[in-house]
Residue, then its C-alpha position, 0 to 999 in steps of 0.5 A: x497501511x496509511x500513507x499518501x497513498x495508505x497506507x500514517x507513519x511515525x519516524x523511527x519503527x512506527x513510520x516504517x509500519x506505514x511505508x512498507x519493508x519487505x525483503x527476505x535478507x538485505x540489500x542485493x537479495x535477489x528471487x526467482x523463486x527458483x524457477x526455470x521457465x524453459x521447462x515444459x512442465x512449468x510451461x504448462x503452469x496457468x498463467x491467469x490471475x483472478x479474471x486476467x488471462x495469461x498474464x504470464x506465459x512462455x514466449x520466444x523473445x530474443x532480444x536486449x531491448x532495454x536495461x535489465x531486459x535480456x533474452x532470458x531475464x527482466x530485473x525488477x528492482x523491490x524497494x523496503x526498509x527490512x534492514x531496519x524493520x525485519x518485516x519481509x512483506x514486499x520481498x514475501x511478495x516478489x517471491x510468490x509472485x515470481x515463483x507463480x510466473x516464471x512456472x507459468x513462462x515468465x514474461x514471453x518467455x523470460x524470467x523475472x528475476x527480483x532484487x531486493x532494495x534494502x533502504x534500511x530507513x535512509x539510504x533510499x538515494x543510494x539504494x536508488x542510484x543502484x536500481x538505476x544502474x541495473x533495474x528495468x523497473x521498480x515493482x511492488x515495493x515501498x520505504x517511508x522516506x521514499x521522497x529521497x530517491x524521487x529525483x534520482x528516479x525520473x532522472x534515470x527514468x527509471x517507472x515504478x509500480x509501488x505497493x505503497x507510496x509515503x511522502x507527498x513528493x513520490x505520491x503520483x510522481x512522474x513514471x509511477x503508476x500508483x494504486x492507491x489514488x491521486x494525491x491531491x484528493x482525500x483518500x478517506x472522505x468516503x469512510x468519514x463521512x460513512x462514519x459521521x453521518x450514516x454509523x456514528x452520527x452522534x459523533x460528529x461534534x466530538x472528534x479528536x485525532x492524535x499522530x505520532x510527530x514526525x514529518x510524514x505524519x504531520x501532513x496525514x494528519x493535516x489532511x485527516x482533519x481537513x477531511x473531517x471537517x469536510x465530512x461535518x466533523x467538529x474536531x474538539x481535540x488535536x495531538x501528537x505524541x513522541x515519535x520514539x514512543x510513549x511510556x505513559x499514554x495516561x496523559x493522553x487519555x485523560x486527555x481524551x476524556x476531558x475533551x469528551x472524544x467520541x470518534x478518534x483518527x490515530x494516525x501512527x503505530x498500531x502498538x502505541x494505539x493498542x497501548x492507548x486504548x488499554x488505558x482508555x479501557x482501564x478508566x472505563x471510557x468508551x468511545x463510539x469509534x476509533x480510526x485504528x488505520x489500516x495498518x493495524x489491520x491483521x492479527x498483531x493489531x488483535x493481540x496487542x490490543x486483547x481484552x480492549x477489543x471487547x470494549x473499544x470500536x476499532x474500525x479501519x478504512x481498507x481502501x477497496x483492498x479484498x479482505x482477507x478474512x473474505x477470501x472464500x466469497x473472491x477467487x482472487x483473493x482465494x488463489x492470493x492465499x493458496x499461491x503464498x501457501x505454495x510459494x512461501x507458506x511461513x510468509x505472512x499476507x498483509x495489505x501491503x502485500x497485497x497491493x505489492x501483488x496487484x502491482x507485480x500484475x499490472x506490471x507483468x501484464x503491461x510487460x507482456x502485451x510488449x512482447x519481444x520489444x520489452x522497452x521502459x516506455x512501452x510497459x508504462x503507457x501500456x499499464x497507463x491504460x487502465x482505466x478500471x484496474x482491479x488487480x484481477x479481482x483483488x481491489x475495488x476498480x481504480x483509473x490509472x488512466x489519468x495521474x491523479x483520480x481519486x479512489x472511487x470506493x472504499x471498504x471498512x473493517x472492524x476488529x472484534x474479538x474473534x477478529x477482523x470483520x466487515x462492518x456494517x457500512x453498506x457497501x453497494x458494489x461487492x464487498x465495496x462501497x462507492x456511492x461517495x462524491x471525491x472531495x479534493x483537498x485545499x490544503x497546502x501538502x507540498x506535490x508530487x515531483x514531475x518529469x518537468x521538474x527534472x527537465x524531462x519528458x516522456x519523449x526521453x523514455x525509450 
């Protein structure tokens, strides 16, 4: 999940594999997870999450305060491209999270009822000219050209809690509460410089990235080096590759070779990087590290790349999200598992689904600390006071607080042949680490729209 917020995309299907698709069918797919908060019985279902009370719960509201607010029902608007990638991660995710709510009450009493946004790739503005009609706000969702429905949004001052962000000009725009730290800050100088100086260090004078060329990960990898050389790197090889795909990656790595890389960032798909490394591993060249990204992170990753596993040192920085493969060591993270293997066992957990989750939670907590008075202004700045969100327990503390901090720790994976595993990166908070100073970027990356931008405000917001 590497996006402005994870998380790098290629245009066409790898680009997709960055913003984030979810959703069950097409646009209009709309879940309740068929659940009737009225009923005694699933009243009586808790509403806590990890360390967070009643996050859920019945209640006695009456009134229409806002739209997409009635005495019965919230509509939640779920942005993602399944249309075009097939993959339900976030529409996976409004389901269970829905199910588990409206059982334990709803939101004081009133069911959440989520609508999937299919954007199909690029129909992002029309997609978003329909949640302003009829959604109360945007929860757990993302697409990769998520940039073309920005204005559209602050225009209808519509909030949104992503579970992932793409382009710069949606990443920490106005009325979003974004998980995944500010903008202007790199989100992985922790782990290059854990990678540069503590775990590799003979790799620092030999490190090379690769992108896939489309606009959006053009700008991460921009950012990437920056970061790099930041964190000590000297970057002996830059590339891109076609974003509709490689038939050959020999070139490439013959390229690699040549240039003596030790450390590689890959910012694109992780199945052109399985195809990579294969050929890497057939010309007997090992390097000392591979940024795989965290999009790569889950067993599709493990089973493209096969034999090379064995060979080449994939590690994939996860931004202070839980791993999976740790559930049993964090109840949040155990109660995420067996709530999907309730509400939709055939679904598969990803990290976008995760963070989707914890965004379905701090929405619903904000939404029932409003009580009947449900209003677009009060769920925002009542999720916009957390200082150190964690999701219950699912991600390391992060300030939503102020609009742009940056992410305090990070966590690093590495594929092994029996599967995805921590590395030995030292964490000193938990399964984190959080000891790095934030380094904010120089570059030039364009910015987030703002309220401003749109002559608004928040004294618009009702």
């Amino acid at each position: 999940m590497r996006v402005h917020a994870l998380p790098a995309v290629l245009a066409v299907t790898a680009l997709l594999a960055v913003a984030g698709c979810g959703g069950h069918s097409g646009s209009g797919d709309t879940s309740d997870g068929g659940a009737t908060p009225t009923k005694a019985a699933e009243q009586a279902a808790s509403g806590d999450f990890g360390d967070l009370k009643k996050v859920c719960g019945p209640g006695t509201a009456k009134s229409a305060p806002a739209q997409g607010v009635t005495a019965d029902s919230i509509d939640i608007g779920v942005f993602s491209d399944v249309g075009f990638t097939k993959n339900s991660e976030f529409a996976d995710t409004a389901k269970v999270f829905t199910s588990w709510c409206n059982a334990a009450g709803g939101i004081n009493g009133r069911r959440l009822v989520a609508t999937t946004r299919d954007t199909k790739l690029t129909q992002v503005r029309q997609q978003m000219l329909d949640a302003c009609k009829q959604d109360f706000a945007l929860v757990g969702g993302g697409a990769a050209l998520d940039a073309l429905g920005v204005q559209d949004r602050l225009n209808c001052l519509l909030p949104d809690f992503p579970a992932q962000v793409s382009q710069i000009q949606n990443n920490g725009s106005g009325l979003q509460l974004n998980e995944t730290g500010g903008a202007s800050y790199a989100r992985y100088e922790g782990y290059y410089s854990w990678v540069l100086k503590q775990g590799y260090p003979a790799s620092a004078a030999h490190v090379g990235t690769i992108g896939g060329d489309s606009p959006v990960t053009k700008v991460i990898n921009a950012e990437s080096q920056e970061t790099l050389q930041a964190s000590g790197a000297k970057i002996v090889y830059k590339d891109l590759y076609p974003a509709g795909g490689v038939s050959d990656w020999t070139p490439y790595a013959q390229s690699i070779k040549s240039k003596g890389v030790k450390g590689l960032v890959f910012n694109g798909d992780f199945a052109s990087l399985a195809k990579l490394e294969q050929v890497l591993t057939g010309m007997n060249y090992r390097l000392d590290w591979i940024d795989a990204n965290n999009n790569a992170y889950g067993p599709a990753f493990l089973q493209l790349a096969g034999k090379s596993l064995a060979v080449q040192n994939n590690l994939a920085d996860l931004g202070g999200v839980h791993p999976l493969e740790k559930a049993a060591d964090n109840p949040a993270t155990g109660q995420l598992v067996a709530l999907f293997k309730k509400y939709d066992p055939n679904a598969q957990i990803t990290m976008p689904g995760i963070r989707g989750f914890a965004a379905w939670l701090l929405f619903a907590k904000a939404a029932s600390s409003c009580g009947d008075d449900l209003t677009r202004k009060c769920v925002y700045e009542a999720a916009a006071k957390e200082n150190a969100w964690t999701g219950g327990g699912l991600l390391a503390p992060v300030d939503l607080s102020q609009q742009d901090a940056p992410l305090k720790c990070f966590n690093v994976e590495q594929a092994t042949p029996k599967g995805w595993q921590p590395a030995a990166f030292e964490p000193d908070n938990g399964a984190y680490r959080c000891d790095t100073p934030p380094y904010k970027l120089k570059g030039s990356y364009g910015k987030p729209l703002t309220l401003a931008d749109v002559g608004k405000s928040m004294s618009d917001v009702k």
